[in-house]
N, C-alpha and C positions, 0 to 999 in steps of 0.2 A: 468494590464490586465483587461479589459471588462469583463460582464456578471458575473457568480454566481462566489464564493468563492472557491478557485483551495485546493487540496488537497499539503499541502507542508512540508517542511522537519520540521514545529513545529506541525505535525498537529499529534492527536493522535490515531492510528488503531490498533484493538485487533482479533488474531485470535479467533476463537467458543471457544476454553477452557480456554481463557483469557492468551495467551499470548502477550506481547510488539511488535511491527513491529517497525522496526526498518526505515525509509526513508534515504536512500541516495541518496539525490535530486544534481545532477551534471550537468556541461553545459551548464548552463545559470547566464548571469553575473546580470542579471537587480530581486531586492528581493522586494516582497511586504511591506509595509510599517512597517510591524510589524519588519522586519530582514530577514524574512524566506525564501526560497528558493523554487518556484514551483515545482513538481515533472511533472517528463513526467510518462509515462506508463513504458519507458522501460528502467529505474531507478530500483535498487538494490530494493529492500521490505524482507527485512530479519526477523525473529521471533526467539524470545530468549524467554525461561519461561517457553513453552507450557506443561502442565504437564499429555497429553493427552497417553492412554494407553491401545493398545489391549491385552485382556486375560491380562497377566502378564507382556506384553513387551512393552518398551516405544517405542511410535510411535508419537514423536514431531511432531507441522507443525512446517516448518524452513522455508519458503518464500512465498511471494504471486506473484500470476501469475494474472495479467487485463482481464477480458474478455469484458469487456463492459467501453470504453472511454469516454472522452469528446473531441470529434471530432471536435467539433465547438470551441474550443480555443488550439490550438497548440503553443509548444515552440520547438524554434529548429525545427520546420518542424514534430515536434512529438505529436501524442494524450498526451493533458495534463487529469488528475484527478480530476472529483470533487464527494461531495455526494450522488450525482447519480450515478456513477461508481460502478463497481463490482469487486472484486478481488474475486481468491478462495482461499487458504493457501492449501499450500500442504507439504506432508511429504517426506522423506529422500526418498521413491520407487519415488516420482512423483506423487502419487494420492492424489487427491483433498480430505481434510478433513474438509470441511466447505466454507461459506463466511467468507470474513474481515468487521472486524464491525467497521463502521468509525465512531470514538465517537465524535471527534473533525477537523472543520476541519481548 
């Protein structure tokens, strides 16, 4: 794929209180050189770790939600990701508890 470096299933993103996201990049048969597998937008982004906690009560983010694509390279007819993207992690209600911070991409 053309243009900047796509956010993909080896690449590594941390929610705000340092939890793992997890990438399950699906549905596309063609991998960048390294093996990896480009993510679309509307690819699984799970979080495992988060050890985040209001008052007394744990309140994980468990997934990231896109709000801002890379519209200018699609897979599958889908907004693919790259480091200019935005996800927000949210928790088990659905509210957003931070950005995703893409360390690696």
């Amino acid at each position: 794929m053309a243009g900047s470096r796509l956010i993909n299933s080896g690449s590594m993103l941390l929610c705000p209180h340092g939890g793992s996201v997890r990438i399950a990049a699906t549905g596309y048969s063609a991998r960048q050189p390294d093996g990896s597998i480009p993510a679309k937008a509307t690819d699984a982004f799970t979080i495992a770790g988060c050890p985040f906690v209001v008052g007394s009560r744990p309140s994980p983010c468990i997934q990231v939600k896109w709000v801002v694509t890379n519209v200018a390279e699609k897979i599958d007819g889908q907004p693919s990701l790259n480091a200019q993207s935005t996800g927000l992690c949210l928790g088990s209600s659905g509210d957003p508890q931070g950005p995703v911070t893409i360390m690696r991409v």
